[in-house]
C-alpha positions, 0 to 999 in steps of 0.5 A: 660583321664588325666586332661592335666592342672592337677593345674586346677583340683578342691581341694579335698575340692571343691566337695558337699556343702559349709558347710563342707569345711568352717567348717574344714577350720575354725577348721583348723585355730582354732586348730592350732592357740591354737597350736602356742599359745603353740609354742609361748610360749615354745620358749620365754624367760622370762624376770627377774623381781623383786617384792620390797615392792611391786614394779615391776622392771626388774633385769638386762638390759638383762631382760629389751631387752627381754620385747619385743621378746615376741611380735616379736616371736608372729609375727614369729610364727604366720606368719610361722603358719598362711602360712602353713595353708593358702597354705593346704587350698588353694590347697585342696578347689581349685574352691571355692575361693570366699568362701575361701577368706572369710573363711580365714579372719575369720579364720585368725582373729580366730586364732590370738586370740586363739594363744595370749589367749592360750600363754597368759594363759600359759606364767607367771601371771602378775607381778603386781597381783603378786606384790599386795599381796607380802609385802617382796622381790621375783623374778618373771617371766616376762608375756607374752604379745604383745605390740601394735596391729599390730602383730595380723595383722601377721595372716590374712595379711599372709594367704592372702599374700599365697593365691593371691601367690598360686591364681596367680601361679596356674590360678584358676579352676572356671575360668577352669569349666566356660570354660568347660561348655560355650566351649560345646556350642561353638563347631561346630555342624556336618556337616548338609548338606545344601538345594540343588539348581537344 
């Protein structure tokens, strides 16, 4: 017989044990935070910089605005990635949401790490090493990088923001399983026929 409340059906994570699921989730957010890392770099622009007697300056006052898309482009990235990820988890591992909420912090926390490691290794070397051993005048990239701390809040603030969305919109399957197993109980027994007076 068909579920008649098919947004209560457990995820298809949801079965067996708590290992499984909590390692794909944490993959999941590992893998695709070294892929927006990636991303994150391939959008950016570098800004022009300029090595004199080892000096760093900017070339242009076009250069000096760019010094921080690199930071709002991480931020951009990372939110749009990080709500994809948290909707996929949240609807495949329906029923284990305490487990979830848990596993989406770390995983969140994971991934921005690896997405600022992975863009950062592959975005230009620092113009200050470079400027050390370069005596004449050169023109450099900008490197990549995130100024301040709060960008890295864009991962787990976002995937928790997708989760309490999807938790509120669709009413969640332990409550649904709770219900299942006390209402077996509470249902009338058949009719017994009472002890007769006469």
């Amino acid at each position: 017989m068909n579920d008649p409340h098919p947004s209560r059906r457990p995820g298809l994570l949801a079965s067996g044990g708590p290992v499984r699921p909590a390692l794909l989730i944490l993959l999941t957010y590992a893998v695709l935070g070294a892929v927006a890392g990636v991303v994150w770099q391939w959008v950016w622009t570098p800004p022009g910089q300029v090595i004199d007697h080892h000096q760093v300056l900017y070339d242009s006052y076009a250069s000096l605005r760019r010094v921080f898309t690199g930071t709002g482009l991480y931020a951009l990235v990372a939110a749009v990635t990080s709500a994809l990820v948290a909707l996929a988890v949240t609807l495949l591992t329906r029923g284990r949401e305490l487990l979830v909420l848990a596993l989406v912090v770390v995983g969140s926390a994971l991934a921005a790490a690896l997405m600022w490691r992975v863009g950062t290794l592959l975005g230009p070397a620092d113009p200050a090493a470079v400027a050390a051993h370069t005596a004449g005048r050169a023109s450099v990239p900008g490197q990549l990088q995130v100024s301040g701390k709060s960008p890295y809040l864009a991962w787990p603030m976002t995937s928790l923001f997708v989760l309490a969305l999807v938790y509120f919109a669709l009413p969640g399957s332990f409550a649904h399983h709770r219900g299942d197993d006390t209402g077996a109980s509470d249902r009338p027994e058949a009719d017994v026929p009472g002890p007769r007076h006469g």
